[in-house]
C-alpha positions in Angstrom: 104.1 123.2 82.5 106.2 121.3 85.4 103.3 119.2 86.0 104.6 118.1 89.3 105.7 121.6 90.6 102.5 122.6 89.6 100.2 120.2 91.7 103.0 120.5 94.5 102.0 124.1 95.0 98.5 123.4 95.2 98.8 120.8 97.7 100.7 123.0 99.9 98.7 126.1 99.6 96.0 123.7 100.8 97.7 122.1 103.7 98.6 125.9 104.7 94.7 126.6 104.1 93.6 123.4 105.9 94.9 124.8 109.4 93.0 127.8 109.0 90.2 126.0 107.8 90.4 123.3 110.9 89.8 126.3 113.5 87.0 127.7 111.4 84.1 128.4 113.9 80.7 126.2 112.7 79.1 129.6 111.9 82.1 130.9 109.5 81.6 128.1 107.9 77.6 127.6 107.2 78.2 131.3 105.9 80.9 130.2 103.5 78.4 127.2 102.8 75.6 129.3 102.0 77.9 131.9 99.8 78.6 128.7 97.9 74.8 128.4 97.1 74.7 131.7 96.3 76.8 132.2 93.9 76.5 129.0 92.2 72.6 130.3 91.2 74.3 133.9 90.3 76.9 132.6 88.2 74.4 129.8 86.5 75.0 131.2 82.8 78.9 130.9 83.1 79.3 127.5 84.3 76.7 126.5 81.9 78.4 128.1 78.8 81.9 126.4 80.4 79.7 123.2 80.7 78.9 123.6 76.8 82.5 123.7 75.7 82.7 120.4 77.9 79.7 119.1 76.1 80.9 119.5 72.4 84.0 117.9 72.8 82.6 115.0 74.5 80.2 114.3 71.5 82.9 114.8 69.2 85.1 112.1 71.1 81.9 110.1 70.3 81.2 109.8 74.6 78.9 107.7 75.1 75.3 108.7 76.2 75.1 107.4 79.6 78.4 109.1 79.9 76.8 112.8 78.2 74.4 112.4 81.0 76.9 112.3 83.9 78.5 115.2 82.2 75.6 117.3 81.5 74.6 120.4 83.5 71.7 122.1 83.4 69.9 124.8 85.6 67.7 122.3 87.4 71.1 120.7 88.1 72.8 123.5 89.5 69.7 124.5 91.2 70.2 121.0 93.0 73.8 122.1 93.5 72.7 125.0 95.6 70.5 123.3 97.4 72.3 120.3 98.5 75.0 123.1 100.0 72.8 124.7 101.9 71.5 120.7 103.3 74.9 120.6 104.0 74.8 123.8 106.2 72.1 123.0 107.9 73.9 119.1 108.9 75.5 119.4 112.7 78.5 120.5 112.7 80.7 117.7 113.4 84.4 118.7 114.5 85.1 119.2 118.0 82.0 116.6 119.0 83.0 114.3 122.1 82.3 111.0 121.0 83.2 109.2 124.2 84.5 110.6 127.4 85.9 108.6 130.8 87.9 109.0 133.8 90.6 106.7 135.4 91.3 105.6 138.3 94.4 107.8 138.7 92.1 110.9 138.1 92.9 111.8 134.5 90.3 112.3 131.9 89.8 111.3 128.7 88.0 112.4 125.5 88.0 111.3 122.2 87.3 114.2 119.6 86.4 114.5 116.7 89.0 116.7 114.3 89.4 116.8 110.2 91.3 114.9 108.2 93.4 117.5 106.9 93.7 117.8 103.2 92.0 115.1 100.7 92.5 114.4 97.5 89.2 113.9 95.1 89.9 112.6 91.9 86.8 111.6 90.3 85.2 111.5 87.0 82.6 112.9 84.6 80.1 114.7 86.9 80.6 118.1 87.4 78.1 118.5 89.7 80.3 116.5 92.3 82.2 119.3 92.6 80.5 121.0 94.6 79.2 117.8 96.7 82.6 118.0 97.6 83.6 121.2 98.2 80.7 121.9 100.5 81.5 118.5 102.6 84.8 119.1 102.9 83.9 122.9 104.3 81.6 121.5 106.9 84.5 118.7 107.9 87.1 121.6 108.3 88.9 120.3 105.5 91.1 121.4 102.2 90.4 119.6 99.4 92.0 119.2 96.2 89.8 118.4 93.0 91.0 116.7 90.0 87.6 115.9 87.9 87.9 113.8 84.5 89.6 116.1 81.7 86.1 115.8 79.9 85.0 118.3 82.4 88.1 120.6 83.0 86.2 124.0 81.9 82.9 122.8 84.0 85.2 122.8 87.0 87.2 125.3 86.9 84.0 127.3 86.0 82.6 126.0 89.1 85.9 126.3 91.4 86.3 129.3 90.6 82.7 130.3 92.5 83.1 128.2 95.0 86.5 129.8 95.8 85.5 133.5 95.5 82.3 132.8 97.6 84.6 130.8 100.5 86.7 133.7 100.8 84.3 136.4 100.8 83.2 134.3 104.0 86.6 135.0 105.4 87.8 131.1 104.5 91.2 131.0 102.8 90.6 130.7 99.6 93.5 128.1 98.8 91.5 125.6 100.9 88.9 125.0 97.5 91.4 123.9 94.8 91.0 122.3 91.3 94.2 121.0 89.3 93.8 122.3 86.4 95.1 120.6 83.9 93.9 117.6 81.4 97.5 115.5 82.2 97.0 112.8 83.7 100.7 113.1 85.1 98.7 115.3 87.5 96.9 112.1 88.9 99.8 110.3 89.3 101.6 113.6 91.3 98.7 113.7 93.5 98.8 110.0 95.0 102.6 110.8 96.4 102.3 113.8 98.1 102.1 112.2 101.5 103.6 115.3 102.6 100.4 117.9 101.6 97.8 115.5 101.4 95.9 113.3 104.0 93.6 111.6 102.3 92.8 110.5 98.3 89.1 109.7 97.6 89.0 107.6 93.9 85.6 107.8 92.0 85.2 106.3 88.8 86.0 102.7 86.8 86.8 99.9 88.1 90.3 100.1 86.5 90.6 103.6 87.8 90.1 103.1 91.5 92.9 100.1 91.2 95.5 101.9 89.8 95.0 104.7 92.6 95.7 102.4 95.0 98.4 100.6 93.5 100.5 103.3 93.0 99.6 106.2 96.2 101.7 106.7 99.1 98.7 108.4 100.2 95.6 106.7 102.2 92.9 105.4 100.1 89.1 105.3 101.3 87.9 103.3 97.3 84.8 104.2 95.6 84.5 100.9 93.7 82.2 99.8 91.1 78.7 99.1 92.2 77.5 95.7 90.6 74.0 96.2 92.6 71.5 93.9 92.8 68.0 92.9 93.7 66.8 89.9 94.6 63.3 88.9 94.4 62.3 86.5 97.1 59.7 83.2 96.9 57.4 85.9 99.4 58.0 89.1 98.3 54.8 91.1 97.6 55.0 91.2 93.0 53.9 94.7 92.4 56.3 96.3 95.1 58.9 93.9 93.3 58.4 95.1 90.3 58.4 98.8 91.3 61.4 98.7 92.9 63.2 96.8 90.3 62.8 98.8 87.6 63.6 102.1 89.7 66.8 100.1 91.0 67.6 99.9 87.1 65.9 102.8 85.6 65.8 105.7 87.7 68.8 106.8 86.6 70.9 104.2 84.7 74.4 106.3 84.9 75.2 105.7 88.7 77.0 103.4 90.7 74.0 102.4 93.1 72.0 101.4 89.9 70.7 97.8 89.5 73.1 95.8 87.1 71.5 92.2 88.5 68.3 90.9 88.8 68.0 87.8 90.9 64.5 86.0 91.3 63.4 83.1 92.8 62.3 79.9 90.5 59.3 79.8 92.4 57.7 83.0 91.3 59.1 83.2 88.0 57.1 82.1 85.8 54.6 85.0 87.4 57.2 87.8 88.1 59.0 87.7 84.9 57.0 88.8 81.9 55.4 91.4 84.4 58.5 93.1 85.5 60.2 92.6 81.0 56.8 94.7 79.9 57.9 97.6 82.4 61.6 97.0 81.7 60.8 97.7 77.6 58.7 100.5 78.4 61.7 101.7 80.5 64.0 101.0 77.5 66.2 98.4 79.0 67.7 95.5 77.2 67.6 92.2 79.3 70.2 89.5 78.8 69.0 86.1 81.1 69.9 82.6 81.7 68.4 79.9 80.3 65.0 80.4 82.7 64.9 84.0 82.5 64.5 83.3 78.7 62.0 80.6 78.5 59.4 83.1 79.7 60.9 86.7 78.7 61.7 85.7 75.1 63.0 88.7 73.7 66.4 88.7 76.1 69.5 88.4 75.0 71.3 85.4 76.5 73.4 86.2 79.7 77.1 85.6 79.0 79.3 84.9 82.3 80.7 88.1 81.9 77.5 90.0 82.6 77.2 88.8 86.3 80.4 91.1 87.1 79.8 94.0 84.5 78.8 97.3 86.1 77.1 98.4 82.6 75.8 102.2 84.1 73.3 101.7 80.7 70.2 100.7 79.8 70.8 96.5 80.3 70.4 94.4 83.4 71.1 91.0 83.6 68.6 88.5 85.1 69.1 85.0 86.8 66.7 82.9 88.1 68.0 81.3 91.3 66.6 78.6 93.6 65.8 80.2 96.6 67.9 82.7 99.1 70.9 80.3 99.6 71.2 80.6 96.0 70.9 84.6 95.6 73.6 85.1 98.3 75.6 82.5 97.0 75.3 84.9 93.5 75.9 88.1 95.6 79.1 87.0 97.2 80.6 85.7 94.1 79.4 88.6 91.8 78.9 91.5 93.9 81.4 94.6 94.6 80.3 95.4 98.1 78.1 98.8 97.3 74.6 97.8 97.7 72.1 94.7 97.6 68.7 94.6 98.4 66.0 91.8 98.5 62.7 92.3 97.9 60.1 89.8 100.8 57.8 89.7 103.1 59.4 86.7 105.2 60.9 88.0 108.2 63.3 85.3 108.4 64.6 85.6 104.9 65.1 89.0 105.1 66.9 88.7 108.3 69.1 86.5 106.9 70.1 88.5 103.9 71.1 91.8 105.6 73.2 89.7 108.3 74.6 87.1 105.6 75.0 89.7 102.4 78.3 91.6 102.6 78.1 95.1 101.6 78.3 98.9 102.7 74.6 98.8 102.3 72.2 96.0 102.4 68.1 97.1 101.9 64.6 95.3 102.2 62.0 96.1 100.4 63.9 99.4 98.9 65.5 100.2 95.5 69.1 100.5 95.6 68.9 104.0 94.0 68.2 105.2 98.0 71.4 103.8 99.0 73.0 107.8 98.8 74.0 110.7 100.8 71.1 113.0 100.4 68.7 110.3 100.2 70.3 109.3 103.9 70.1 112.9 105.2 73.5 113.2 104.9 73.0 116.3 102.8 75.2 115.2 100.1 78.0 112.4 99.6 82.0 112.6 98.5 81.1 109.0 96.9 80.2 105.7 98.5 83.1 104.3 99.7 83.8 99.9 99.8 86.6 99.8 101.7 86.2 98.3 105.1 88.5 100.6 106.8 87.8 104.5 108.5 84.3 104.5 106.5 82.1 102.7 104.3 79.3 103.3 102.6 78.1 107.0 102.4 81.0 109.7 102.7 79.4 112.5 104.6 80.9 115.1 106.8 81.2 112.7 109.7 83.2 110.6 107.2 85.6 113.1 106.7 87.0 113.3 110.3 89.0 111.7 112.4 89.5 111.5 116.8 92.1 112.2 118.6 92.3 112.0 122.3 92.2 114.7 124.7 93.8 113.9 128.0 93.1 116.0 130.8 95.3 115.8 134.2 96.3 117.2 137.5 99.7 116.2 137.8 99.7 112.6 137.1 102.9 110.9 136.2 103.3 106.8 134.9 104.8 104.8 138.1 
């Protein structure tokens, strides 16, 4: 296979499909939406046997289990698949939406509208649930998309594509506007991030290492999914057993994700208190601790903390715990060890919290919340294309709104420039 000729005539077939698609009245679309569900739950047993094929081979490339988990399907998890489409359909539509309007003096009016991007590029790992995260937002937006998942999970989507596509053109949606490359080369990757001509946009989800290289070497726009080395600071006044609660969801909830806790942060004053209560539900959780010097004088069974595990996102059953002197010091840590995705402190001083979410520099910052919230559906944006941590076009989040652009709409009665 031409690799390059191949992804080529995806990417146009989907920039032809992504002017049909940008005209697509709100209704055509929460039909095509709601076909998507559809067929997803009628075609359950197929994706699943596709998602077994995935699953063997990843066990016999000896995957690791935090990555089986991001890989596994399940009907509860396609179930959720369904559903967060049909969240999606219910969201306002948000293409042709006049976010600002004025008139000057000379008479003309002017609008600024909100359109779609075009065609984007997802290239993402693992997860094959994703898929159709990002299908469906990219439907609402009025978008093409182009999907390039992991090659662990090339028969999951494809399985999945393949329903999605037949559902979004029973709806009377061009089908060329769903699209996975289908192929395990990653030459494909690398043909995707030039094709400035087909494609408007490349979202990067996965490593660290990953999302770099995608933006080293694309002609295209980036909007980064980064690493998310999250963390949680415990404050001199937070309340203990809400700190503890939300600590150990932050890391334990679901260890595999981005917006997990990797960092635990608590003040020296409460310590000596917080410490041992939070370790007991951290080992009932099954999570290894690696500390500092005070973390381990009064959790003695972790690990000692090595430099490197204040910048390692570990998406696994470990967290890393410092014990800082006071706020100054936790956001002194943050800046210096965070990637930007989310950080939450956990108080009941006004003051200190209010400080924190204006002096902490992140897509999301949170009080008295575990990180895990910091997500699409959990921020009723039905369902997320990742959380981006770039600063420019959108951050945090990537909903439907995320997926547009404006353009201005001038409206005149003859009006020339003097």
């Amino acid at each position: 296979m031409d690799v390059m000729a191949h992804v080529t005539a995806k990417a146009r077939a989907a920039k032809e499909a992504a002017r049909a698609r940008a005209l697509a009245s709100t209704r055509a679309k929460n039909e095509a939406l709601l076909q998507m569900a559809r067929g997803l739950e009628e075609k359950t047993a197929p994706v699943l046997e596709a998602n077994r094929a995935d699953l063997e081979r990843g066990r016999a490339a000896r995957l690791t289990s935090a990555f089986i988990d991001r890989l596994t399907l399940s009907e509860a998890r396609i179930e959720e698949m369904a559903a967060g489409l049909r969240q999606v359909a219910a969201l306002p539509d948000p293409v042709g939406e006049t976010v600002e309007a004025w008139r000057r003096p000379n008479g003309i009016e002017i609008s600024r509208v909100r359109v779609p991007l075009g065609v984007i590029g997802f290239i993402y790992e693992s997860r094959p649930n994703v898929t159709a995260d990002a299908a469906g937002l990219c439907l609402k937006s009025g978008n093409a998309v182009l999907l390039r998942g992991g090659s662990e999970a090339l028969a999951s989507n494809a399985a999945i594509v393949n329903v999605l596509g037949k559902a979004v053109e029973k709806a009377g949606l061009p089908a060329d506007s769903v699209q996975v490359v289908d192929t395990a080369d990653r030459a494909a990757v690398m043909a995707m991030l030039t094709l400035d001509r087909f494609i408007d946009l490349i979202i990067p989800r996965g490593g660290e290492e990953f999302v770099r290289l995608v933006a080293e070497r694309a002609t295209v726009p980036v909007l980064k999914h980064d690493k998310g080395v999250c963390h949680v600071y415990v404050d001199a006044g937070a309340d203990l057993d809400m700190a503890a609660a939300i600590a150990v969801n932050s890391k334990a909830q679901r260890v595999s994700v981005c917006n997990a806790m990797e960092t635990l942060l608590v003040d020296a004053a409460v310590a000596a208190t917080f410490l041992p209560r939070v370790a007991a539900r951290m080992r009932e959780a099954g999570v290894e601790m690696r500390g500092d010097d005070r973390t381990r004088a009064v959790v003695p069974g972790a690990r000692p903390a090595t430099d490197a595990d204040w910048d390692t996102e570990y998406l696994d059953y470990i967290v890393a715990i410092r014990v800082v002197d006071g706020l100054d010091a936790a956001i002194q840590h943050i800046r210096r060890h965070g990637s930007g995705l989310a950080e939450a402190i956990v108080t009941s001083d006004l003051r200190n919290s209010r400080r924190f979410t204006r002096e902490v520099d992140a897509a999301a910052v949170l009080v008295n919340a575990s990180t895990r919230l910091v997500d699409g559906s959990q921020f009723g944006m039905g369902a997320e294309m990742g959380i981006s941590t770039s600063r420019l076009h959108a951050r945090g989040p990537v909903g439907v709104r995320e997926l547009t652009t404006t353009k201005f709409v001038v409206m005149g009665d003859g009006q020339v420039r003097e």
